[in-house]
KOLBARO-374130 format. One line per field, with one value per residue (C-alpha): residue in one letter; z, x, y negated; residue number from 1. Coordinates in steps of 0.5 Angstrom, whole numbers, plus 500, padded with zeros to 3 digits. Each point is the difference from the previous one (the first is absolute). Example, Ala and Ser with C-alpha at 12.3 -4.5 7.8 and 13.67 -1.06 7.14 Angstrom:
BEGIN
resn = a;s
zz = 516;498
xx = 525;502
yy = 509;493
resi = 1;2
END
This chain:
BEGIN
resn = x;x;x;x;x;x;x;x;x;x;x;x;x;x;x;x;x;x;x;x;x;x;x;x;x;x;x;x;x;x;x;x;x;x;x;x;x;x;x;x;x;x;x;x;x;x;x;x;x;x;x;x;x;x;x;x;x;x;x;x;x;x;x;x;x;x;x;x;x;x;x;x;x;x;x;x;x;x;x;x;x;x;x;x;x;x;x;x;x;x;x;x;x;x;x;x;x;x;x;x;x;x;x;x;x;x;x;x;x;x;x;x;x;x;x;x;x;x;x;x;x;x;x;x;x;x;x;x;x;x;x;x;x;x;x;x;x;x;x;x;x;x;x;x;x;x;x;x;x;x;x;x;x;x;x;x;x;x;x;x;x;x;x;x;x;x;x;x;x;x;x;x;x;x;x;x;x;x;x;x;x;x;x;x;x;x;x;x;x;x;x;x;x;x;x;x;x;x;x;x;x;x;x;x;x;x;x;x;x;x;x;x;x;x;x;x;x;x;x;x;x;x;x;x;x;x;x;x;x;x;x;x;x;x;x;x;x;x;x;x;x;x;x;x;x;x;x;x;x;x;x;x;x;x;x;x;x;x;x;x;x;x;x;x;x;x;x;x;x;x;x;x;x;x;x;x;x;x;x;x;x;x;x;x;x;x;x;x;x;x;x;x;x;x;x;x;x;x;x;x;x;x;x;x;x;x
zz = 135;494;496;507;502;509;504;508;505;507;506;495;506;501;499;493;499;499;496;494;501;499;494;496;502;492;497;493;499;509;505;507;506;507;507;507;506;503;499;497;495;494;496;501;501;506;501;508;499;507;500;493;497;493;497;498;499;494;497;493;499;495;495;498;506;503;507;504;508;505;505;507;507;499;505;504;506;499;496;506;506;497;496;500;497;495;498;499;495;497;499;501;497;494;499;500;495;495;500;497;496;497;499;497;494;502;500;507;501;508;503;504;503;501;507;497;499;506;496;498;494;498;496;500;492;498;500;508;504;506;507;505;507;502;501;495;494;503;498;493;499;501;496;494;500;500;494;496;502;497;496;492;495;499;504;507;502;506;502;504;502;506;506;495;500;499;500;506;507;502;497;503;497;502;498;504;506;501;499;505;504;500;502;506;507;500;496;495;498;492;498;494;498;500;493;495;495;498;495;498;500;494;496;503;497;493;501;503;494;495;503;501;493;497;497;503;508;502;506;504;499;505;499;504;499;497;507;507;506;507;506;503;492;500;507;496;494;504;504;495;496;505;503;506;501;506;504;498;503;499;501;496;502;496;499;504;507;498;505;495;503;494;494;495;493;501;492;497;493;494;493;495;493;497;502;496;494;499;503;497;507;502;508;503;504;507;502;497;503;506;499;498;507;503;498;501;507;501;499;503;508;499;500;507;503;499
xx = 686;503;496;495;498;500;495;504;493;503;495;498;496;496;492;503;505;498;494;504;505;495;496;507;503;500;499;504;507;501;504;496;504;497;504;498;504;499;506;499;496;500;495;502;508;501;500;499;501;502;507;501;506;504;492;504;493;499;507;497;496;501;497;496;497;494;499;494;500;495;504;499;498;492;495;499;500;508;502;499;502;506;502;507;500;494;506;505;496;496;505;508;498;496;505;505;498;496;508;503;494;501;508;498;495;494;493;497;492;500;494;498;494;494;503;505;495;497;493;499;496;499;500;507;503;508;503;498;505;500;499;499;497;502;506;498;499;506;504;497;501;509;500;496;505;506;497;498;507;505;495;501;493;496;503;496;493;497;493;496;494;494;497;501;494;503;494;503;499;507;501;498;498;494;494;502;503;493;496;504;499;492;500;504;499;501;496;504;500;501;500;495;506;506;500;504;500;502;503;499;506;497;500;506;504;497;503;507;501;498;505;506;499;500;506;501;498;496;504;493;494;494;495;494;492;495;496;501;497;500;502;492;498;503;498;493;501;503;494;496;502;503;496;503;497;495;507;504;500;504;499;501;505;504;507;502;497;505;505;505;507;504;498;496;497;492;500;504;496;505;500;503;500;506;496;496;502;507;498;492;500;492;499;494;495;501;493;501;507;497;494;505;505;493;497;507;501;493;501;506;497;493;503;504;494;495
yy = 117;497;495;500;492;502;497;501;500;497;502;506;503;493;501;495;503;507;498;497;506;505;494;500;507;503;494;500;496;500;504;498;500;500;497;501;498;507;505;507;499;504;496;493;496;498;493;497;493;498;503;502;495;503;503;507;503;496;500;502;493;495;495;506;500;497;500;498;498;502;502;494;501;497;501;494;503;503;493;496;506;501;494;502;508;496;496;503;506;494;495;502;507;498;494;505;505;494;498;507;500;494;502;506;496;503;497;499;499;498;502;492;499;494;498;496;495;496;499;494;497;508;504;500;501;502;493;499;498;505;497;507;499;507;505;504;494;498;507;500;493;500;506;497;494;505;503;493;498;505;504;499;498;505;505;500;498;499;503;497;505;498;506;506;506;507;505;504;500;500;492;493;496;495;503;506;495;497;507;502;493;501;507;499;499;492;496;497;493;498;493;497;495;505;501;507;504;507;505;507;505;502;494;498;507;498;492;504;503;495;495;505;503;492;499;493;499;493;497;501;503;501;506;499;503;495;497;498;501;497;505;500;500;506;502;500;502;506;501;501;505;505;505;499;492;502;501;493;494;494;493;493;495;495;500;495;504;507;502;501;504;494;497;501;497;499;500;506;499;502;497;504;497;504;508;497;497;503;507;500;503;500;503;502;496;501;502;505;502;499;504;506;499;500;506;504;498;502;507;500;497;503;507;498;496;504
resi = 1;2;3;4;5;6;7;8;9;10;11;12;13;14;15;16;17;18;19;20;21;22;23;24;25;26;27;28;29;30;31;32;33;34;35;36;37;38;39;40;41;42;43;44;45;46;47;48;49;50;51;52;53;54;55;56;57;58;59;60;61;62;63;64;65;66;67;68;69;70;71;72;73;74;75;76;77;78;79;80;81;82;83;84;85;86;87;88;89;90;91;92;93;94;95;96;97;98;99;100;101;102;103;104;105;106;107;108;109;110;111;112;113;114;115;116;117;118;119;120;121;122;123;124;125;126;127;128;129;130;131;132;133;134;135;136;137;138;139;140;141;142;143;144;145;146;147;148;149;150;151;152;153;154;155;156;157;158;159;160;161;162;163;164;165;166;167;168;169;170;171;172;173;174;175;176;177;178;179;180;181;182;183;184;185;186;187;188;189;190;191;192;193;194;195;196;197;198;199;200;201;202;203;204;205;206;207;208;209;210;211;212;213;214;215;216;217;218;219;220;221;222;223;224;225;226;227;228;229;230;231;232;233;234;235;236;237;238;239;240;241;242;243;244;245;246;247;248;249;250;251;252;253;254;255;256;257;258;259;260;261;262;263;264;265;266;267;268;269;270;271;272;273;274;275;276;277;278;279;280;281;282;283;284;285;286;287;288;289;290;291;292;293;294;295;296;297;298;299;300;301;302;303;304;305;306
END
């Protein structure tokens, strides 16, 4: 490992975090590393945020290091179910471990989210203020000041990314979340005024990568794909490409008439001025990214409808 710059993946296993591993495994001058909170692995260290508390597994990081976090409890359903255990691996456990890696003078790139903001006069850009209307923003937001308060210049970033689209069956993301919707046996209702955005995973591996082999970090960065959509114009969009249309439905509705379980931003559009302008970093349309999660998904429940 001599001479090596180290890149630690925390939450190794997630549908990200396994994509950049398998994106930099081999890259030339970095000794990668994967965590998972699952003990008995052979090919990643154990990391489980909730109870660890001295780090043991990751005793050999240093001012060489760089370590990117992903790991949180982030499906809405579970964050509102069991907003405790949420609290404890998304903030105590990943406050916790922010602390040693600090102490240790490793660089830190936490994996935030567009739910810290409240939707207000979008697109939102890197100097926002964070206003979160939800549990989940709320997580993200105590850990982003704990990283901006003790964190040294040029030594941490804060990612903030909207729904990302893994071109996988198994990952949520909304395109697959509405698909699903309109080929249920309830007739969803998506608003016209409910506005979002989306970023693929394969654009977002390439950013990864250029921001974690920078030699300065910026203190916030967004990555988003070019475009927005309203959910019923995705519903649409959706519709129209699929194979499968003749069995969706959904209908329109406004933001102000959903039943929502907690708060939530009615515009998550991102500005990112500093993908672009520092990183050159150009992203797919999201017709396009739609299009492809589309007709991977087709594939997928054609074979178990018919």
């Amino acid at each position: 490992m001599h001479n090596l710059k180290k890149l630690v993946i925390v939450g190794g296993t997630s549908s990200l975090g396994s994509r950049i591993a398998a994106d930099t495994f081999g890259l030339p001058g970095w000794k990668v590393f994967t965590t998972s909170s699952k003990a008995g692995s052979n090919h990643h260290l154990h990391l489980d945020l909730e109870f660890d508390q001295d780090f043991s597994s990751l005793d050999f990081v240093d001012q060489d290091t760089t370590v990117l976090i992903f790991s949180a409890v982030s499906d809405p359903a579970t964050v509102f179910g069991n907003t405790e255990k949420a609290e404890r691996i998304n903030v105590i456990g990943t406050s916790r471990l922010i602390r040693f890696l600090f102490q240790r003078n490793c660089r830190v790139i936490f994996a935030s989210s567009v739910e810290v903001f409240d939707g207000v006069n979008p697109p939102q850009d890197e100097t926002r203020t964070v206003n979160p209307l939800n549990a989940y923003g709320s997580m993200k937001a105590k850990v982003e000041a704990l990283i901006q308060e003790i964190g040294q210049p040029n030594r941490f970033s804060i990612v903030r990314t909207p729904w990302i689209a893994h071109l996988n069956i198994q990952s949520r993301c909304v395109i697959k979340n509405t698909y699903e919707a309109m080929l249920g046996s309830e007739v969803p209702c998506f608003a016209s005024d409910y506005i979002t955005g989306v970023v693929s995973a394969d654009d977002l591996s390439v950013a990864y990568l250029r921001l974690f082999t920078s030699e300065l970090l910026p203190p916030i960065v967004h990555f988003a794909s070019d475009g927005f959509f309203s959910r019923a114009q995705l519903a649409m969009t959706i519709k129209g490409i699929s194979a499968l249309h003749s069995r969706m439905r959904f209908s329109e509705t406004i933001f102000s008439d959903l039943n929502l379980t907690e708060p939530r931003a009615k515009d998550t559009r991102l500005a990112k001025g500093i993908a672009e302008s520092k990183y050159r970093l150009r992203f797919e349309p999201i017709e396009e990214t739609i299009a492809k999660k589309v007709r991977l998904l087709d594939g997928y429940f054609q074979t178990k409808l018919f």
